[in-house]
NUTIRO-584952 format. One record per residue (C-alpha): residue in three letters; x, y, z. Coordinates in steps of 0.5 Angstrom, whole numbers, plus 500, padded with zeros to 3 digits. Layout:
% NUTIRO-584952
ALAXYZ ...
END
This chain:
% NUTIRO-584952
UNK100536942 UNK093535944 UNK091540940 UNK094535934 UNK090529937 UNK084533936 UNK086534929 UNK086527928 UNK080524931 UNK076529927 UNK079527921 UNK075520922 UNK069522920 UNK070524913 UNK075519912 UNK069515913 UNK065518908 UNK070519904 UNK072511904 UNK065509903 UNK064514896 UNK071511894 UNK068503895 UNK062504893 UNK062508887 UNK065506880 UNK065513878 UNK069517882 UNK076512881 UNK079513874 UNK082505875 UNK074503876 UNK072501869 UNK074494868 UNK077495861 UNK082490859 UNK089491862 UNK093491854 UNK099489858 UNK100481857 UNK102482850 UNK105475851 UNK106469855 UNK109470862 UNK117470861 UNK121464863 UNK125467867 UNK128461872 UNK128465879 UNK119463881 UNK114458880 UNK107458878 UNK103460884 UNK095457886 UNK091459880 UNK087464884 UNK079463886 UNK075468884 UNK073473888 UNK065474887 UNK063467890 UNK055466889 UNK050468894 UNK048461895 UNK054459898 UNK054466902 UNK053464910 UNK055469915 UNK052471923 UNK046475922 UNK051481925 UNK056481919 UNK054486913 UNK053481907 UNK059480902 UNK060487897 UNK054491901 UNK056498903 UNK055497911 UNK060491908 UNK066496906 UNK065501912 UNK066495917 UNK073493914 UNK075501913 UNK073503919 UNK077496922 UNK083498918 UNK083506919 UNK081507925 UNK084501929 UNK089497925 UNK092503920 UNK094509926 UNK097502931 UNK102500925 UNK103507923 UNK106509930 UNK109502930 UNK112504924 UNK115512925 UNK117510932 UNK120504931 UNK125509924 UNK126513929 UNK129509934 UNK133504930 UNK133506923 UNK128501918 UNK121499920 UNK116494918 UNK109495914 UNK105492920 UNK101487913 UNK102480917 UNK098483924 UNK094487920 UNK092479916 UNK091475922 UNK087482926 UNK083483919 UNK082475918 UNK079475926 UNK074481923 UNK072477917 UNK073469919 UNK065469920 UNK065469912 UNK068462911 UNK073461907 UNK070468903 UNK072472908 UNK080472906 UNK079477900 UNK076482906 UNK082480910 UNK086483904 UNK082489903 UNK084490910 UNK091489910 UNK092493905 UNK089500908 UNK093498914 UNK100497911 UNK098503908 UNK097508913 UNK103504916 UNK108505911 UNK106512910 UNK107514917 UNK115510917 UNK116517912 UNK116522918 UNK124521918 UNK124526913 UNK121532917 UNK127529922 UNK132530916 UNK129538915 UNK131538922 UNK137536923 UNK140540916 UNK137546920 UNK131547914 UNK126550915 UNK119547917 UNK114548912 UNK107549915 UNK103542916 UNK099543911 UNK103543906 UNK107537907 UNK100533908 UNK100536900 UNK106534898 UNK106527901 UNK100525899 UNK101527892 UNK107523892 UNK104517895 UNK098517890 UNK103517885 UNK107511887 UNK101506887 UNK100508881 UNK107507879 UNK107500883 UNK100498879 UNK103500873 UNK108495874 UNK105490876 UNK102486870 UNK110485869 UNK112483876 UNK107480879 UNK103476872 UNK109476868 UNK115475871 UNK112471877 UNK116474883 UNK115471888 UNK114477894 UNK116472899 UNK111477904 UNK106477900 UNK105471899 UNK106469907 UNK101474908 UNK097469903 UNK098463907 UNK096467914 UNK089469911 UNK087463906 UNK089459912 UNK085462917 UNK079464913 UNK079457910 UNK077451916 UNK080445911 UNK087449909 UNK086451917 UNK087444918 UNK092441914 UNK097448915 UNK096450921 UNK101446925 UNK107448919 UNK105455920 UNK104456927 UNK111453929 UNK114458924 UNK111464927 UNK112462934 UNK120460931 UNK120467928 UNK117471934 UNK122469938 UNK128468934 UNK126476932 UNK125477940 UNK132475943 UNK135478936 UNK132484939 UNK134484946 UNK140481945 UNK143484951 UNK138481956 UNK141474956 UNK147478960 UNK142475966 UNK143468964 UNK151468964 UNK152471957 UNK159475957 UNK160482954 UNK163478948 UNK158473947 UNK153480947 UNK158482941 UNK158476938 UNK151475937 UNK150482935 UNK155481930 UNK151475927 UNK145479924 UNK141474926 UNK134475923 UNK128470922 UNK125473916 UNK131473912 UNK132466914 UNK124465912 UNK124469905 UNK130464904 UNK127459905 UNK120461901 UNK125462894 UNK130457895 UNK138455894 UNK138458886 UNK136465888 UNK139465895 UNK146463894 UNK147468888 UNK147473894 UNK152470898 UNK157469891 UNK156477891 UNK158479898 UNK164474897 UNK167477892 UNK165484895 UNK169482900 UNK174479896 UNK174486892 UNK175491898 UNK181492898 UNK182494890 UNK176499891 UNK179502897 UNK186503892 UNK182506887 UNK178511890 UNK171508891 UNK171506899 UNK175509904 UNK178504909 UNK174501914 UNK168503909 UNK164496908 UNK163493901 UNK155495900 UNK157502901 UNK159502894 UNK155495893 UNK149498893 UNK150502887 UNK153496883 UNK147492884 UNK142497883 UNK146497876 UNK145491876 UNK139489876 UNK137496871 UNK142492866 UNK138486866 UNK131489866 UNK133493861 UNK134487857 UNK127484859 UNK124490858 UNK126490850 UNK124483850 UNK118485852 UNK118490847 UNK119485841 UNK113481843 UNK109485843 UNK111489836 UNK111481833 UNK105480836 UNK102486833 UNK105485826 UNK103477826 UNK096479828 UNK094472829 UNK087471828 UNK086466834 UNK082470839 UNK086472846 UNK084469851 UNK079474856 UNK083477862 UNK080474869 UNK075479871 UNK079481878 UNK085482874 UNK082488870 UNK085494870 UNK083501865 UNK090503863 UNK089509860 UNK085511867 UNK091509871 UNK096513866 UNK092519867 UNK092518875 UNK100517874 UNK100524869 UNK095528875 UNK099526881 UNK106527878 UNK104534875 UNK101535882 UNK108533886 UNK111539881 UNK106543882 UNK106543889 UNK113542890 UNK114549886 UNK109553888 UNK107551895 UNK113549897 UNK118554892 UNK123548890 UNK126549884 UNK122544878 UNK127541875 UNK130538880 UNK122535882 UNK121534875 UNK128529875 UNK126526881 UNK119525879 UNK122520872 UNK127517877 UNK121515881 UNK120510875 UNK126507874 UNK127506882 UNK120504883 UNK121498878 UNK128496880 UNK126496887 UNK120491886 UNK124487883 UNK128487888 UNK123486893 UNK118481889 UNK126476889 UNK129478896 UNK123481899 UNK128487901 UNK126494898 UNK132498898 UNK128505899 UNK134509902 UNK139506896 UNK135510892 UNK134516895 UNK141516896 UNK142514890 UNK137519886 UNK141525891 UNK148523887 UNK145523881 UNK141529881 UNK148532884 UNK151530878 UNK146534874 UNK149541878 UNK144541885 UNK148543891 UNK142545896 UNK141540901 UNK134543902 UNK133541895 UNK136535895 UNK131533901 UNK125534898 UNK127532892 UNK130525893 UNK123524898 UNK118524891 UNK122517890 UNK123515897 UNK115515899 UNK113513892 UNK118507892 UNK115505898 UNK108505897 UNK110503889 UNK113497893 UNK107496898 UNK102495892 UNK105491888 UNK108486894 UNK099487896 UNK098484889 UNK102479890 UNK097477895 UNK091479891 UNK094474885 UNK095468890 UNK088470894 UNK084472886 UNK082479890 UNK080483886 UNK085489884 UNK080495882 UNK077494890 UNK085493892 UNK087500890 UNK082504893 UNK083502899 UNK090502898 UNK089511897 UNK084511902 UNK090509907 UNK095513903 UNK090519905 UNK090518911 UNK098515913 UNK100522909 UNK096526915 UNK099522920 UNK106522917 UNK106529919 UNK102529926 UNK108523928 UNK113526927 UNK111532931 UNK109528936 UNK116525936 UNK119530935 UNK116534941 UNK115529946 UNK123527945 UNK127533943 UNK134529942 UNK130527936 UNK131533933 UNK140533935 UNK144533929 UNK147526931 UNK151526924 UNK155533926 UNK155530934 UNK155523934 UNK156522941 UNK149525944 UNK148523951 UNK141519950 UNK142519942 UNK144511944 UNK136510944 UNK134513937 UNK140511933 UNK135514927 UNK139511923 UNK136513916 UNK135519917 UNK143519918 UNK144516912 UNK140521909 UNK143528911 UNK150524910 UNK148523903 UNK145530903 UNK152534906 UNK156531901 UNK153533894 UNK157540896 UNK163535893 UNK163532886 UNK163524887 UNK165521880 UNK166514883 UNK158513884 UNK157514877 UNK162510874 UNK159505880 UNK153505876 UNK155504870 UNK160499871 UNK154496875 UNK149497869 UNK155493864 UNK155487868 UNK148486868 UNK147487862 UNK153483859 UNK151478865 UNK143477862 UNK145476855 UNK149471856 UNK143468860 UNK138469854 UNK142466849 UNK145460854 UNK139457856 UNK135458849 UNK139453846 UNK135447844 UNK142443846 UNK143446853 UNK136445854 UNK137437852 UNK143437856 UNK140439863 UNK134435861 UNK138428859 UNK142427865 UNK144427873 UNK150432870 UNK146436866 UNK143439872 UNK148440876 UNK151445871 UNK145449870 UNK145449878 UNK152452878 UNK151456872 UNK144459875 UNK147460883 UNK154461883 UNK158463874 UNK152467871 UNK146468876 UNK140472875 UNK142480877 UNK136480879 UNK137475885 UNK144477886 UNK144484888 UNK141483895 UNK149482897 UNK151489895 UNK145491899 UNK146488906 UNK151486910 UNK155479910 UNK151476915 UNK144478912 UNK146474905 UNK149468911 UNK141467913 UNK138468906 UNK143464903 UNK142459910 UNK134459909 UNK135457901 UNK140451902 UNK136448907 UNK129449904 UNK132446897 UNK136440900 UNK129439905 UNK124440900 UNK130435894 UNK130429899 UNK122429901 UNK122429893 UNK127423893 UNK124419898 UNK117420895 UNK119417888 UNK122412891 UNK115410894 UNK111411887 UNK115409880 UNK110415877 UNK111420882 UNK118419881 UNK117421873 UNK112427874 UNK117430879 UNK123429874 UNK119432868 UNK118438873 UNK125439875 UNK125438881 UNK131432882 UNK137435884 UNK136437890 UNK139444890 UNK135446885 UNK128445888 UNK125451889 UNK121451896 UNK114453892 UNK114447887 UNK115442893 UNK108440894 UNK106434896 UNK100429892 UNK097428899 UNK096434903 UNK093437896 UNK095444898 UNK096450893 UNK104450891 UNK106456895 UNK104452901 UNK109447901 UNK112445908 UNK118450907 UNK113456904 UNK109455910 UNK114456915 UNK118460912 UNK112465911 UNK111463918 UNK119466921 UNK117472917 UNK110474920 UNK113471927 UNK119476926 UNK114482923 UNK110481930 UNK116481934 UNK118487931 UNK112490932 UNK111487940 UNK118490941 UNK117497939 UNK110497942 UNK113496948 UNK119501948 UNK114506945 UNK109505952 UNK116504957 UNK119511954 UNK113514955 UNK111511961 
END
């Protein structure tokens, strides 16, 4: 064990120089060269589930309006990026990262650590002045990523537990760290589509934004600051209590009243993320988990659920056909455009790309190509896995890792386990059979769907702050690298200091002391992993019957709302909105919003669906009330859209007199505040279970 430690700490100094050559030098990254991205072949797609966010500021301010003390390094300087990757991956990055493994260990989902490592960063970089926030990000981005990586040490408890065994240390951190550095690439792919084109909203990414423009800025500090402040303190305690729910037992709660509240899933960052995207994108989630559970009954006689099973343990591949169906059609469409606009070759001149947003492409195709022929590489030849299964793996990786922000940039909710179960039923079908396999086969899209997701979640904020990308993925790998050492480093830790973790509690699910690590996804992984001994036909016609829908369901979507007349009607009249509100969130909603009620339980889709209704009915009212007082705002909130009162999204809800950005309304800014306030009382508690299991 100390000898571990030891390892690490010694790994700091060349980190550090390896930071330093990354930040500093253009050269040695292939993404470096500010060529033109070549992806926005076509204006962004209209697709009603986001609002335009802040136009973003530029990240290069001028050197006159520069202030700082006299100890901080200026702004771009190399003393500049030491300082925020040495805060980062010394301090914040290790902190979350133990968080994050301990806190998957013992309950069964973690969180990234971005939120704390903002409001830390922000602290770092609030001598910079409003400037400063891109520093912020910088270092919340290496830190989510030392964080996230380090969440991925189940995956050693899941050789454990299926009795594999242990490959050297060395050639896990190889292994994971190839995967790692293909899934940021994969997510930065994607990002043009989600985050530029289609708008998603990520509603994480973009509380991250608000923390750290309100912090690093004294003139948004003031007019946010309450608004903000009361959400997380809303959110860290709600999140507290949620967690501890047994501890009101000393106020006279009964043993029923424990279970009630247990049963209710009470969660403060899905009441936030509901109320940052509002009623058009949350209820479709609750009609979903209704008629699931209307349909439980049919899907047990049928063969796909057996009794006692809940719906999303087939909803979750249904939905994630779903949300495959309709990008397959906005993919097409994107397609489309681009060859019409290529033949056309219009001879006006597109309009340059914002210097932050340049990205080389062919410099990230071939990182994406070098890091996805390392994964098969080293998963055959270091680690004697069969190539093809990694190889399969390897392409599933894009598929999920776009499904999957799709997911998360709507609902912020990243369903990587789904995916990694769902690529072992796949990969079954093709003839694998060797759980070992399966495992370190089905990791190549788990790990990349995390990080893939925390990238484009992280440029979510860059595209609110104006962070320039380039600089954001280097400090994204840097943190891969070293949260790929410490995955591994945790997990033996863990595994040494607490030897019920390495107990098979899916063979033996009444361990004495398992009720304090419930590991609660790696059980899903090594049940998903003993069952491809068994030919499971329903998962594939799950998934086609999901991909079917989606894809009927996004046609009729395309067609109906491109019609001139429906476009007049819901225009025209009181009526005409009320229809295309009930069209949007109940009859034919987007899949993309839907699928979160076959992902979670009934009482999760109850708090989202709780959080959009309640932002949209806020943010309509004030938008009435406000209309009332001026004859001309009533006019410029009509022509937005904005009058009926479901159907105002909480980020069109800015108010002329506080002149704040767009997605920090009154409702953002508090939804954004239960989500930070939840993701702290997560961390506290973990810290705290952490220190009193060890101490």
């Amino acid at each position: 064990m100390s000898s571990e430690r030891v390892e690490t700490v010694s790994t700091a100094v060349p980190f550090m120089l390896t930071a330093y050559c990354l930040l500093s030098a253009r050269a040695i990254c292939p993404l470096c060269c500010n060529a033109p991205a070549g992806m926005i072949l076509a204006p962004p797609l209209q697709i009603p589930m986001s609002d335009p966010i802040t136009v973003p500021t530029a990240e290069k301010p001028s050197p006159d309006i520069i202030r700082h003390p006299r100890f901080l390094p200026p702004i771009g300087s190399r003393g500049y990026h030491l300082l925020l990757g040495a805060v980062a991956i010394l301090i914040l990055g290790p902190l979350g990262g133990i968080t994050a493994a301990f806190m998957n260990f013992s309950l069964g989902f973690f969180v990234g650590g971005q939120v704390l490592a903002g409001i830390l960063g922000s602290a770092v970089t609030f001598g910079y002045g409003s400037d400063g926030k891109h520093g912020a990000n910088y270092i919340q981005t290496m830190a989510a990523s030392v964080a996230g990586m380090c969440g991925m040490a189940v995956l050693a408890q899941a050789m454990v537990w299926l009795g594999l065994p242990q490959p050297p240390a060395w050639e896990l951190v190889l292994y994971y760290l190839c995967i790692g550095m293909f899934g940021v690439g994969v997510g930065m792919l994607y990002t043009p589509l989600l985050v530029d084109r289609m708008q998603l909203f990520f509603p994480s990414g973009s509380a991250v934004a608000n923390i750290l423009r309100a912090l690093s800025d004294k003139d948004l500090l003031k007019r946010s600051i309450a608004k903000l402040a009361s959400g997380m303190a809303a959110g860290y305690a709600i999140g507290v209590s949620s967690l501890n729910i047994p501890w009101f037992t000393q106020f006279g709660l009964s043993a029923s009243g424990v279970t009630m509240l247990e049963k209710a899933g009470i969660s403060a960052s899905t009441l936030g993320a509901g109320a940052i995207v509002g009623a058009r994108i949350a209820i479709p989630a609750l009609v979903v988990g209704l008629i699931g559970i209307w349909q439980t009954p049919n899907l047990i006689s049928i063969g796909w659920l057996h009794p006692g099973d809940p719906f999303r343990k087939i909803g979750f591949i249904i939905s994630l056909g779903t949300i495959l169906g309709a990008a397959i059609i906005d993919i097409i469409l994107i397609l489309i455009q681009a060859v019409r606009r290529f033949i056309e070759k219009s001879s006006e001149a597109a309009a340059p790309q914002e210097d932050w947003k340049r990205v080389n492409q062919i410099g990230l195709i071939v990182w994406i190509l070098f890091w996805g022929i390392g994964i098969v590489v080293v998963g055959s030849q270091v680690l004697h896995q069969p190539w093809l299964f990694l190889a399969i793996a390897v392409l599933l990786s894009f598929l999920f890792v776009l499904v999957n922000g799709i997911s998360l940039g709507i609902s912020d909710w990243n369903p990587i386990s789904s995916a990694f179960v769902l690529s072992v039923f796949l990969m079954a079908a093709l003839g694998l059979r060797d759980p070992g396999v399966g495992l370190l086969a089905a990791s190549i899209v788990f790990i990349a769907c995390s990080e893939g997701g925390d990238m484009q979640q992280d440029r979510s904020t860059g595209w609110r702050l104006g962070t320039n990308r380039v600089m954001q993925f280097r400090y994204q790998v840097i943190g891969i690298t070293m949260g790929a050492i410490l995955a591994v480093v945790f997990a033996k830790l863990f595994m040494s200091a607490y030897p019920i973790l390495t107990q098979d509690q899916f063979a033996n699910p009444h361990l004495p002391g398992a009720e304090k690590w419930q590991s609660a996804m790696t059980y899903k992984f090594v049940g998903a992993l003993r069952g491809i001994t068994a030919a499971q036909p329903q998962v594939m016609a799950a998934l086609q019957l999901g991909i079917i829908l989606g894809l009927i369901i996004e046609i009729l979507r395309k067609l109906i709302k491109s019609r001139p007349q429906y476009k007049q009607f819901i225009a025209g009249s009181r009526t005409g909105k009320i229809t295309d509100f009930l069209l949007e969130a109940v009859f034919l909603s987007s899949p993309y919003a839907s699928s979160l009620g076959g992902f979670v339980e009934l009482p999760t889709v109850l708090w989202w669906t709780a959080g959009g209704v309640i932002s949209s009915l806020y943010n309509g009212l004030t938008t009435t009330l406000a209309g009332r007082r001026s004859r001309a705002v009533q006019k410029n909130v009509s022509s937005a859209n904005g009058d009926d009162i479901l159907g105002t999204p909480a980020a069109a809800a800015t108010t002329t007199a506080e002149s704040l950005p767009s997605d920090m309304s009154t409702t953002s800014l508090v939804g954004g505040g239960l989500i930070a306030g939840d993701s702290l009382a997560a961390l506290t508690v973990g810290i705290w279970a952490l220190l009193h299991t060890v101490f």
